[in-house]
FIFI-528231 format. One line per field, with one value per atom (N, C-alpha, C): residue number from 1; residue in three letters; atom name; x, y, z. Coordinates in steps of 0.2 Angstrom, whole numbers, m for minus. Example, Ala and Ser with C-alpha at 12.3 -4.5 7.8 and 13.67 -1.06 7.14 Angstrom:
FIFI-528231
marmi <- (1,1,1,2,2,2)
marvo <- (ALA,ALA,ALA,SER,SER,SER)
baba <- (N,CA,C,N,CA,C)
x <- (66,62,66,64,68,64)
y <- (m28,m22,m16,m11,m5,0)
z <- (39,39,39,35,36,39)
This chain:
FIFI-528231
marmi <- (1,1,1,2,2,2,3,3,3,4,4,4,5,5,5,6,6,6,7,7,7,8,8,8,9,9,9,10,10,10,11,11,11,12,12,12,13,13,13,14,14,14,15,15,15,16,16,16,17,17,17,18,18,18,19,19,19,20,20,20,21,21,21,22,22,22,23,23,23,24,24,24,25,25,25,26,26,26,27,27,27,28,28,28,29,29,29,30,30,30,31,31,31,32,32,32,33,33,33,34,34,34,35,35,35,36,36,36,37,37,37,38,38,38,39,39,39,40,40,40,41,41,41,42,42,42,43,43,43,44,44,44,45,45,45,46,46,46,47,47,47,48,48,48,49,49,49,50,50,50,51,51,51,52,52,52,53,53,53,54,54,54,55,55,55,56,56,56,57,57,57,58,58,58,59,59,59,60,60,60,61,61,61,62,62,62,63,63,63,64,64,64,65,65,65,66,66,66,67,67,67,68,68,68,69,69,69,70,70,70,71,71,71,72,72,72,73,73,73,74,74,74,75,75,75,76,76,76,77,77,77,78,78,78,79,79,79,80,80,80,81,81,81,82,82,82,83,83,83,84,84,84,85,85,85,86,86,86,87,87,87,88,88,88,89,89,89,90,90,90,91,91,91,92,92,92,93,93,93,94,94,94,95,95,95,96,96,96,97,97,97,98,98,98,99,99,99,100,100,100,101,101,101,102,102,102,103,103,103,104,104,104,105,105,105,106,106,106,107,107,107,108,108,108,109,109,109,110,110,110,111,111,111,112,112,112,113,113,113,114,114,114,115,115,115,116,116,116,117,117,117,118,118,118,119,119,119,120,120,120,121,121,121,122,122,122,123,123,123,124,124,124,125,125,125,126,126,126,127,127,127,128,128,128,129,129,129,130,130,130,131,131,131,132,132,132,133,133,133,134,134,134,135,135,135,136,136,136,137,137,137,138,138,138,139,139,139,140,140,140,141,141,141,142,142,142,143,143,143,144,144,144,145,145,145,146,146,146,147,147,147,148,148,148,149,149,149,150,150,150,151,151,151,152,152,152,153,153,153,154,154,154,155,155,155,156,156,156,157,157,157,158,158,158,159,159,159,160,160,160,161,161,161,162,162,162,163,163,163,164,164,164,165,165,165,166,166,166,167,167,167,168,168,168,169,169,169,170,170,170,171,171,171,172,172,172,173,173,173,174,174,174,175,175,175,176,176,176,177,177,177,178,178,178,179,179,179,180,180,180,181,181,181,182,182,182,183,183,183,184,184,184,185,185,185,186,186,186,187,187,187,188,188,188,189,189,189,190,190,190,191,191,191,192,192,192,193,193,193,194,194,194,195,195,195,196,196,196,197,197,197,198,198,198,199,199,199,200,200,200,201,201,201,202,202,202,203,203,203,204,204,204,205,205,205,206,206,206,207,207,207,208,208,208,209,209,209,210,210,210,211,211,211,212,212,212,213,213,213,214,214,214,215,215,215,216,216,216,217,217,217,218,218,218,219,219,219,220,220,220,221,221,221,222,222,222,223,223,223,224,224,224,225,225,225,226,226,226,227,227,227,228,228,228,229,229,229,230,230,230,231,231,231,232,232,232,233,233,233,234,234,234,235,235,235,236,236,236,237,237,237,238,238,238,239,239,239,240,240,240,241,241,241,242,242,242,243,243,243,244,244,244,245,245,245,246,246,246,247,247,247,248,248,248,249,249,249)
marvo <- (UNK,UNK,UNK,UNK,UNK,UNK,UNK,UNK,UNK,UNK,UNK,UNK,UNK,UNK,UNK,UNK,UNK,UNK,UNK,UNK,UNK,UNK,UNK,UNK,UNK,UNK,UNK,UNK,UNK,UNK,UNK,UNK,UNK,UNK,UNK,UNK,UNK,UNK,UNK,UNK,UNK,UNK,UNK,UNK,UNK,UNK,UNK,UNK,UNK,UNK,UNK,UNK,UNK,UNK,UNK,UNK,UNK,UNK,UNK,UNK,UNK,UNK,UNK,UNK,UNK,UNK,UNK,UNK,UNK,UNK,UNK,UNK,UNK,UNK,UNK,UNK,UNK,UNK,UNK,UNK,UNK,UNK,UNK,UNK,UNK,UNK,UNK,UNK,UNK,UNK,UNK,UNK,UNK,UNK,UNK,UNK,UNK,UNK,UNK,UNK,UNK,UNK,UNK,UNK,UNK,UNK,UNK,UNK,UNK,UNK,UNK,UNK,UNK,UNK,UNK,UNK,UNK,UNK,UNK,UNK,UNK,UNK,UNK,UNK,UNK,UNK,UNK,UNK,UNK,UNK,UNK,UNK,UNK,UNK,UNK,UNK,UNK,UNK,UNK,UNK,UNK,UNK,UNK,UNK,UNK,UNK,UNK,UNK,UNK,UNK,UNK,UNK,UNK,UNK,UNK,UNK,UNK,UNK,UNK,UNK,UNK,UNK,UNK,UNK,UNK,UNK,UNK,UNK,UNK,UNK,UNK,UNK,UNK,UNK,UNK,UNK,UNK,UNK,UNK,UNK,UNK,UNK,UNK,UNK,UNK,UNK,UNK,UNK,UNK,UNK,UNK,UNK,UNK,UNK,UNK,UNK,UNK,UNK,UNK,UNK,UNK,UNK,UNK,UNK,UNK,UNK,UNK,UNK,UNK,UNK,UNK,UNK,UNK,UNK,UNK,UNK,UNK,UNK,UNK,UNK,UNK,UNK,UNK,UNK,UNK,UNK,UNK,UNK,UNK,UNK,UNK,UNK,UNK,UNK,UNK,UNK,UNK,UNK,UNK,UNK,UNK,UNK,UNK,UNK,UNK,UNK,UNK,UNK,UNK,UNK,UNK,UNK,UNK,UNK,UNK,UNK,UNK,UNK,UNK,UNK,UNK,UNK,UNK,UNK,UNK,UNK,UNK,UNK,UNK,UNK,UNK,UNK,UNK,UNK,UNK,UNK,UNK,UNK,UNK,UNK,UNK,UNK,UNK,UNK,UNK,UNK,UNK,UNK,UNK,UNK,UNK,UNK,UNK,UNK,UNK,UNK,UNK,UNK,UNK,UNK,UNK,UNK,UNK,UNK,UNK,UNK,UNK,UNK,UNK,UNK,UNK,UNK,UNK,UNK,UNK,UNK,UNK,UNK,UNK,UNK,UNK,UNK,UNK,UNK,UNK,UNK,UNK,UNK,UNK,UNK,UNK,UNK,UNK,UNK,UNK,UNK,UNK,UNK,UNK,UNK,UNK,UNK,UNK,UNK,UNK,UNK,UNK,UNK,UNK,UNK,UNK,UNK,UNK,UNK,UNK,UNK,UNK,UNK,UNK,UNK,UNK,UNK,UNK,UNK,UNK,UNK,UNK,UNK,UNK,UNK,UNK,UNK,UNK,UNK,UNK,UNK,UNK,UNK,UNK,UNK,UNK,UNK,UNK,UNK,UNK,UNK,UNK,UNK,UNK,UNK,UNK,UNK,UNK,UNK,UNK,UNK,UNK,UNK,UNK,UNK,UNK,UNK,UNK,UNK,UNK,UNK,UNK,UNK,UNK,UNK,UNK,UNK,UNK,UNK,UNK,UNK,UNK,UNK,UNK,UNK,UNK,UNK,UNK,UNK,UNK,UNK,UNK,UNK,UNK,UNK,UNK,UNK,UNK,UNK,UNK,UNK,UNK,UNK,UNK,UNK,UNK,UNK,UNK,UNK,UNK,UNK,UNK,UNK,UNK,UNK,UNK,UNK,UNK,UNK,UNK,UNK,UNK,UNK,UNK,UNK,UNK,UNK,UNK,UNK,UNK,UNK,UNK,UNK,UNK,UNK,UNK,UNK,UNK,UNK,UNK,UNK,UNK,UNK,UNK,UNK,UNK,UNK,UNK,UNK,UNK,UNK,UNK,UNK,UNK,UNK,UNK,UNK,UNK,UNK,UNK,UNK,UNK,UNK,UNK,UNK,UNK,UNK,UNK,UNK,UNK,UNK,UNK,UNK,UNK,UNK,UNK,UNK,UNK,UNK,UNK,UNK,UNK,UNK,UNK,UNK,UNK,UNK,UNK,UNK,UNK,UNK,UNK,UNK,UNK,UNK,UNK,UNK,UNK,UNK,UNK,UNK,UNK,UNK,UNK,UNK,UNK,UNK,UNK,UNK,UNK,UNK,UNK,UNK,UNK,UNK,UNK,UNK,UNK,UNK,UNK,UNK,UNK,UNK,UNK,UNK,UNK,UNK,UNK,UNK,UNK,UNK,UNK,UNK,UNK,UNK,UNK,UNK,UNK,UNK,UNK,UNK,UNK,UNK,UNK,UNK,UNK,UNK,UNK,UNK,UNK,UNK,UNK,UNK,UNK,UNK,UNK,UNK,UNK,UNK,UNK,UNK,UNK,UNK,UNK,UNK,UNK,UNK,UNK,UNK,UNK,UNK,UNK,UNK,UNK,UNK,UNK,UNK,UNK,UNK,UNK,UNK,UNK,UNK,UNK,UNK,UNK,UNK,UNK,UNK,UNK,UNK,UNK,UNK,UNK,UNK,UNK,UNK,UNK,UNK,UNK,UNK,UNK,UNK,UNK,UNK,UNK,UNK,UNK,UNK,UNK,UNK,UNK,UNK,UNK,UNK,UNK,UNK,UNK,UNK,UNK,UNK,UNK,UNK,UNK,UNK,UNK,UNK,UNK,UNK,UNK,UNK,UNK,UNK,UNK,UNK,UNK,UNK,UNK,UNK,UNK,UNK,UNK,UNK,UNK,UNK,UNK,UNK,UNK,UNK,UNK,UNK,UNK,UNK,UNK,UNK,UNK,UNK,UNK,UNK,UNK,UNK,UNK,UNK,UNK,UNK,UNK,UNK,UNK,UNK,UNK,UNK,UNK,UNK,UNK,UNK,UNK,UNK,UNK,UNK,UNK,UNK,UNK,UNK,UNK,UNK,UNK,UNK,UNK,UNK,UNK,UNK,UNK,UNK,UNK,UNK,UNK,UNK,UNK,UNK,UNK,UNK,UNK,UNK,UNK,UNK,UNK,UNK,UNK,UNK,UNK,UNK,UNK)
baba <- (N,CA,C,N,CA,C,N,CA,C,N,CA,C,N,CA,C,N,CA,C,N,CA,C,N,CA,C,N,CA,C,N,CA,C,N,CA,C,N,CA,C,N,CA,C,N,CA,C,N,CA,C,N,CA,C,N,CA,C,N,CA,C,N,CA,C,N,CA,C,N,CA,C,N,CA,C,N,CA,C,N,CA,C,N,CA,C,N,CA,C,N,CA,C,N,CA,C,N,CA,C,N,CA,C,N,CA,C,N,CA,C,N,CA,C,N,CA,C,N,CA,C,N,CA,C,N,CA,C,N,CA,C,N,CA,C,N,CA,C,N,CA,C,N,CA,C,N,CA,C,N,CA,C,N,CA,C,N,CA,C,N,CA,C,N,CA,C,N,CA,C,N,CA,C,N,CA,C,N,CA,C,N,CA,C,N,CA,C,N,CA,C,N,CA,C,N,CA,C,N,CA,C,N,CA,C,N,CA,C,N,CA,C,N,CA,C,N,CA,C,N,CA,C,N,CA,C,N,CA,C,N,CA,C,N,CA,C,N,CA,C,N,CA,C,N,CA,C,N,CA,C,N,CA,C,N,CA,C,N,CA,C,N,CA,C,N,CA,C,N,CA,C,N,CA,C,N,CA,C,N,CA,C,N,CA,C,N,CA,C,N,CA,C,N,CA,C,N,CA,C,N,CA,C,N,CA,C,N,CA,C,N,CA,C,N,CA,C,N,CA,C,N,CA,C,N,CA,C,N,CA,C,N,CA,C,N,CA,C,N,CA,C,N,CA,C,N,CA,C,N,CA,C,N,CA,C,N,CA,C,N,CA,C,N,CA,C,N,CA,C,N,CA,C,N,CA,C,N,CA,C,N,CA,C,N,CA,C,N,CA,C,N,CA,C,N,CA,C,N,CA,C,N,CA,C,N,CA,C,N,CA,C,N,CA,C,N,CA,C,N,CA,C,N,CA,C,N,CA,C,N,CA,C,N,CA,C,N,CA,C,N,CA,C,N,CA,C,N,CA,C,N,CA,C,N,CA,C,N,CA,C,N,CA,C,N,CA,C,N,CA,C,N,CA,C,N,CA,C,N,CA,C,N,CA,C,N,CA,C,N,CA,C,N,CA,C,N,CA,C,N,CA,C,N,CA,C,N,CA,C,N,CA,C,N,CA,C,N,CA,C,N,CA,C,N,CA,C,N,CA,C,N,CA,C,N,CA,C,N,CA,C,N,CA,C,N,CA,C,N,CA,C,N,CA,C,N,CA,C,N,CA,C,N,CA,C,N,CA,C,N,CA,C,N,CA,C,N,CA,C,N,CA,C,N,CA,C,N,CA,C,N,CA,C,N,CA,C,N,CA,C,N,CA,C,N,CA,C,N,CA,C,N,CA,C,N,CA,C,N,CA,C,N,CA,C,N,CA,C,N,CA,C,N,CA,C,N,CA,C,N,CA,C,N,CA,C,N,CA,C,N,CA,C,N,CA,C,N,CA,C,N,CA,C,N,CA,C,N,CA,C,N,CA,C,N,CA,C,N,CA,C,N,CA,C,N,CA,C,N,CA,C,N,CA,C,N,CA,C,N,CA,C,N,CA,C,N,CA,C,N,CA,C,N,CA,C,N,CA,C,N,CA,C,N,CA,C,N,CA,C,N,CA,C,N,CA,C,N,CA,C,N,CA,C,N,CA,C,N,CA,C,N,CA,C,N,CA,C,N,CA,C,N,CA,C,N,CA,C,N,CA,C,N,CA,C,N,CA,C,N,CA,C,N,CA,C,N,CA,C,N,CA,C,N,CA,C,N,CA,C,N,CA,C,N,CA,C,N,CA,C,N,CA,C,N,CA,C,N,CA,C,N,CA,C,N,CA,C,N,CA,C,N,CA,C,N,CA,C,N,CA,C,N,CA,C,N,CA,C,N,CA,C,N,CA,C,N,CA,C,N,CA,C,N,CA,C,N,CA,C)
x <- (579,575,575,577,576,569,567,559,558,555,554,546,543,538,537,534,532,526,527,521,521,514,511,509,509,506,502,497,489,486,481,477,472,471,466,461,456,451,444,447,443,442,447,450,445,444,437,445,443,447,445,449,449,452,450,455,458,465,468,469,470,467,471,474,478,472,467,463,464,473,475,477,476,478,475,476,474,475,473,473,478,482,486,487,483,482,476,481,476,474,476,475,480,477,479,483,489,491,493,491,494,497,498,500,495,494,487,486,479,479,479,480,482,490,493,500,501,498,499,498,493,492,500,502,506,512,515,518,517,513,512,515,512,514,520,526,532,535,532,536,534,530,529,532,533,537,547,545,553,554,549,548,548,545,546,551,556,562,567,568,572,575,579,580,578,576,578,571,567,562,565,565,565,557,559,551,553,549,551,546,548,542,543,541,543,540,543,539,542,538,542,544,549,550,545,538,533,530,535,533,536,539,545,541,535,530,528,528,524,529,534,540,541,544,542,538,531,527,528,533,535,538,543,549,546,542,541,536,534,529,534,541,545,549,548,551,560,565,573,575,573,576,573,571,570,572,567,573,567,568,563,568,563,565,561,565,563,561,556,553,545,548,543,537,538,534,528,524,518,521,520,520,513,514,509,510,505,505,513,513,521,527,526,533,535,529,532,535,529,534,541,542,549,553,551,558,556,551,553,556,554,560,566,568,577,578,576,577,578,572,570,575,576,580,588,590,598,597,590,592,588,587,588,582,579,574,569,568,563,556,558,547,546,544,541,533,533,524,522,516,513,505,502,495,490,486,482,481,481,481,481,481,482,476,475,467,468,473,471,468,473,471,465,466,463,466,471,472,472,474,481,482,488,494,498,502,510,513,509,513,514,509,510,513,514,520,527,527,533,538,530,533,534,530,534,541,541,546,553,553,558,556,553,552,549,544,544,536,537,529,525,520,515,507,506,499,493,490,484,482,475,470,473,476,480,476,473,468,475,476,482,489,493,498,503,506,510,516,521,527,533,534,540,546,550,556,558,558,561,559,557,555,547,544,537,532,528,523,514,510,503,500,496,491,484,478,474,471,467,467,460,456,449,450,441,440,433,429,423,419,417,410,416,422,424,433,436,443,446,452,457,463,466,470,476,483,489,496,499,505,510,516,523,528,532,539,543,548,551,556,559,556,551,546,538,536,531,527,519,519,512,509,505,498,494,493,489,483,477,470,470,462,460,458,461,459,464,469,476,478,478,480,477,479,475,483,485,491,490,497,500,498,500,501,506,507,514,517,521,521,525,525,528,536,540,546,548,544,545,544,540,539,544,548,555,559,561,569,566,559,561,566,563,565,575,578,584,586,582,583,583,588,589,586,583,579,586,586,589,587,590,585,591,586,591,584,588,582,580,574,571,571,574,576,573,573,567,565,559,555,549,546,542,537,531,526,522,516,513,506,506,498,497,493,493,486,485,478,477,472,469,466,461,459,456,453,450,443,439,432,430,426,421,415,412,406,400,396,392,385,385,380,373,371,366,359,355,349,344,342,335,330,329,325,318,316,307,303,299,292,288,287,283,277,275,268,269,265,266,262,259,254,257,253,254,253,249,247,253,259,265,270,269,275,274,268,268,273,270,274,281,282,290,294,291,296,297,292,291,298,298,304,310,310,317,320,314,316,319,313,312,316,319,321,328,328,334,335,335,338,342,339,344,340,334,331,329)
y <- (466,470,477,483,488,489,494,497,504,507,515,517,520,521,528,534,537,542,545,545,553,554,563,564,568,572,576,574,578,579,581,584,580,579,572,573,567,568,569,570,573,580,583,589,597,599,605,612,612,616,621,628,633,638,642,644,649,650,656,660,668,674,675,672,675,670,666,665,659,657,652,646,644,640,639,634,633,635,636,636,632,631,626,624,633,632,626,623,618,612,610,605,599,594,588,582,584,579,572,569,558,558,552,548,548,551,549,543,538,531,528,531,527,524,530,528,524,524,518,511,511,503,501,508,506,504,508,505,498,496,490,486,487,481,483,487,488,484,485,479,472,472,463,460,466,463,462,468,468,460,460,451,445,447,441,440,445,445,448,450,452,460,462,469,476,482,487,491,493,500,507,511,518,522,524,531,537,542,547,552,559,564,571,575,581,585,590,594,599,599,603,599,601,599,594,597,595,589,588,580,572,576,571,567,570,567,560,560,555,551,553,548,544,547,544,539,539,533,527,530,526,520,524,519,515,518,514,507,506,502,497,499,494,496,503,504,509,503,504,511,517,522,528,533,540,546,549,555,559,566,572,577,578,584,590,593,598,606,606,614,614,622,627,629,628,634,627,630,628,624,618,613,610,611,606,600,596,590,588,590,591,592,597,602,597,593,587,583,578,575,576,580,580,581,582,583,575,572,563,560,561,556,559,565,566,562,562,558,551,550,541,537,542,540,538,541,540,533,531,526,518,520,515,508,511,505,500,495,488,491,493,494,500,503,511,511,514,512,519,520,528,525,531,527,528,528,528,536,541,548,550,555,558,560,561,564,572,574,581,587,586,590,582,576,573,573,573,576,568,564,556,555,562,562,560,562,562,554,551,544,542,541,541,545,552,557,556,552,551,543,541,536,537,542,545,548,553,557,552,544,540,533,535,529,524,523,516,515,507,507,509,509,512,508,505,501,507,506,511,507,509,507,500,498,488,487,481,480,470,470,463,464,464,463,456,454,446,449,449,449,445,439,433,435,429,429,433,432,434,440,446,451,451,446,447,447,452,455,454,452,451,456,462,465,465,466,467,472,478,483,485,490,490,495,494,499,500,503,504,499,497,489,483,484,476,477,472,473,471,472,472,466,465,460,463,467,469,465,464,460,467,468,471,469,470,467,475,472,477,479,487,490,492,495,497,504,505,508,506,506,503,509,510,515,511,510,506,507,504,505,502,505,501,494,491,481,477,482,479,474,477,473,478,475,479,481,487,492,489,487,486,493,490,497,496,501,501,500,495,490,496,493,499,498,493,489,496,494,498,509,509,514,519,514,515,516,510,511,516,519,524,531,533,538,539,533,533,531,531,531,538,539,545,546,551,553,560,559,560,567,573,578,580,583,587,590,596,600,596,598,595,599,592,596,604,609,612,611,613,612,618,618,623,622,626,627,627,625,626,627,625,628,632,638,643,642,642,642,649,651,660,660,655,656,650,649,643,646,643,642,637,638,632,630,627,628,629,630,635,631,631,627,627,622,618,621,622,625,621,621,615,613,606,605,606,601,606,599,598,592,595,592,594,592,586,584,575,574,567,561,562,556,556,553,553,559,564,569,572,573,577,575,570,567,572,572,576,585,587,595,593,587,586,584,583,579,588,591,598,601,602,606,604,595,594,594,596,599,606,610,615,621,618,623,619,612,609,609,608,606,600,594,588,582,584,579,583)
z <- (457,453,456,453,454,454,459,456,459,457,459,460,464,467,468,463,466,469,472,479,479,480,482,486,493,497,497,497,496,502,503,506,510,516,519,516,512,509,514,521,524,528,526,527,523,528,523,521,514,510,510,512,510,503,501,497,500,496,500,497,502,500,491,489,483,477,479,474,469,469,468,468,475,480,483,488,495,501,505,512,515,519,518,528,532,537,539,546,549,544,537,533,534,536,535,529,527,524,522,518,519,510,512,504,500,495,488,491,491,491,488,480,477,474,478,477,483,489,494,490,485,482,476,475,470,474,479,483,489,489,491,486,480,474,472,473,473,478,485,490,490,484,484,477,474,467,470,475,479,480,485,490,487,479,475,471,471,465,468,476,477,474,477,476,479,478,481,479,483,481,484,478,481,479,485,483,481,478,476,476,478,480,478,473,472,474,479,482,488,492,501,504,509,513,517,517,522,518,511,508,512,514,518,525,527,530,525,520,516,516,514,514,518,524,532,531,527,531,527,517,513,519,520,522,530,533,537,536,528,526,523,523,520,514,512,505,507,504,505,506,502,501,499,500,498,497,491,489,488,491,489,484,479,475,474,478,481,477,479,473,478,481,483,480,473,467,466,462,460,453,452,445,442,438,432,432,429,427,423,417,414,416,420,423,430,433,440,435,428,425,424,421,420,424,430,436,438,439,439,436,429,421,423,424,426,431,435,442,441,438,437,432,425,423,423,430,429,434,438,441,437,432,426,429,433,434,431,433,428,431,436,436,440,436,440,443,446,449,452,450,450,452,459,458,451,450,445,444,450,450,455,456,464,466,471,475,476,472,473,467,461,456,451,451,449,441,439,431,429,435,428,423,424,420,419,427,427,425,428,426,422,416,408,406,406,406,407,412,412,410,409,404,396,394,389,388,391,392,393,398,398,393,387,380,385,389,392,391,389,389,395,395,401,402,407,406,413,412,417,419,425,429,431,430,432,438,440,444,445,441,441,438,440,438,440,435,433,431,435,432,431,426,425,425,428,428,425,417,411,409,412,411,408,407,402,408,406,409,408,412,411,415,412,416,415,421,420,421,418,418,419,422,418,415,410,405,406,400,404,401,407,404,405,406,406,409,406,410,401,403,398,398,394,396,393,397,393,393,388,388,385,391,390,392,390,395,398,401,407,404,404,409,406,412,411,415,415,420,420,427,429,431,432,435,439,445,450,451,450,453,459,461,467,465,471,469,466,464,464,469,475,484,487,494,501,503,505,504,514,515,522,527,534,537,538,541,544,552,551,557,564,570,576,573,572,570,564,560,553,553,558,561,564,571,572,567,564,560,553,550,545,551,557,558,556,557,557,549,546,538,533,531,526,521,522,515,511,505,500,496,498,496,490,487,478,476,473,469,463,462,456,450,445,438,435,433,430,425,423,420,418,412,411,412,416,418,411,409,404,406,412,412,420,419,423,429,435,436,437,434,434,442,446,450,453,460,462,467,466,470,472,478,482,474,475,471,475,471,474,479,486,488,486,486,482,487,481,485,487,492,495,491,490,486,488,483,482,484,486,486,481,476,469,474,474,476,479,481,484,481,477,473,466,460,455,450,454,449,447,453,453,446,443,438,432,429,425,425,433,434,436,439,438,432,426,422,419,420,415,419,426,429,426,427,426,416,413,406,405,408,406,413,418,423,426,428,428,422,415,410,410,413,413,410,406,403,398)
């Protein structure tokens, strides 16, 4: 079974973000980058769909050079092969897509796997984007996935207030949530032989930018809260604040 795995380099989610001087971006000095976690989830279940059917995972990463970190820690978790598609410039949700469906599609895979979203712009797009873009059905949030011999497919997905039950067959695309599995680490074995594993660089298809950021801000620090009063008499002058000055009742 072919499968494909693709994986973002984001920003440690414990990393304090700067913006940079240009207002658009990031800071990029002294920040901490890993694997989305949710692509670590989705990638775990590519190496066990591997494990149970036999066959080959490729990762996949559009980006810098400085993506080829995350790749690295792909293959040293067990995943066959790496390809960075390489672009400097800033992309949209759309514009990655489609530099992934060219890629994805000349390597004609049964199961592609995206985490559920990435932990930096938060859009959860791309993945269903690029399952359009390549005609394949597309299941989200998958909290179980069942894959048969014969290509038929059983997901379980959440929704809000309950879970879902999805039936497709393959090829597919999945989008991975938390509770899928608990994503491996990466063993010292595995650790050595990625260093001597080739990661596969080619530029990524172009594609048209469609959406522009005009600018980026911190938000704005939260001002100290207040002690209305400590007994019962206080409820009455709180409910009136939280009307009349929070506006959130």
């Amino acid at each position: 079974m072919k499968i494909v795995v693709c994986i973002n380099h984001v920003p440690d989610t414990e990393t304090k973000i700067r913006v940079a001087p240009d207002a658009a971006t990031i800071d990029r000095a002294g920040v901490n980058f890993m694997m989305s976690p949710y692509d670590e989830i989705a990638l775990e279940e590519g190496l066990r769909i591997r494990d149970k059917f036999k066959g080959d995972v490729t990762v996949i990463s559009l980006g810098t050079d400085a993506n080829k970190e995350t790749l690295r820690k792909a293959l040293a978790m067990g995943a066959d092969r790496a390809v960075l598609l390489k672009d400097d410039g800033v992309r949209d949700s759309y514009a990655t897509a489609s530099g992934l469906a060219a890629e994805i599609k000349g390597l004609a895979p049964d199961v592609v796997l995206f985490g559920r979203q990435s932990i930096d712009y938060d859009n959860a797009q791309v993945g269903t984007l690029v399952a359009e873009l390549l005609s394949l059905p597309s299941v989200a949030v998958v909290v179980k996935l069942d894959i048969a011999a014969d290509g038929g497919v059983v997901c379980e997905r959440e929704i809000e207030g309950g879970h879902e039950i999805v039936h497709t067959k393959l090829p597919a695309v999945f989008l991975a949530q938390k509770g899928l599995n608990d994503p491996r680490y990466p063993s010292l074995k595995g650790i050595m032989a990625a260093k001597s594993k080739p990661i596969e660089e080619k530029p990524a298809a172009p594609a048209e930018v469609r959406v522009e950021t005009i600018a980026l801000r911190k938000p704005p620090a939260k001002s100290p809260g207040r002690i209305i009063g400590t007994d019962a008499s206080a409820v009455r002058e709180l409910v009136r604040l939280l009307h009349e000055e929070a506006k959130i009742i």
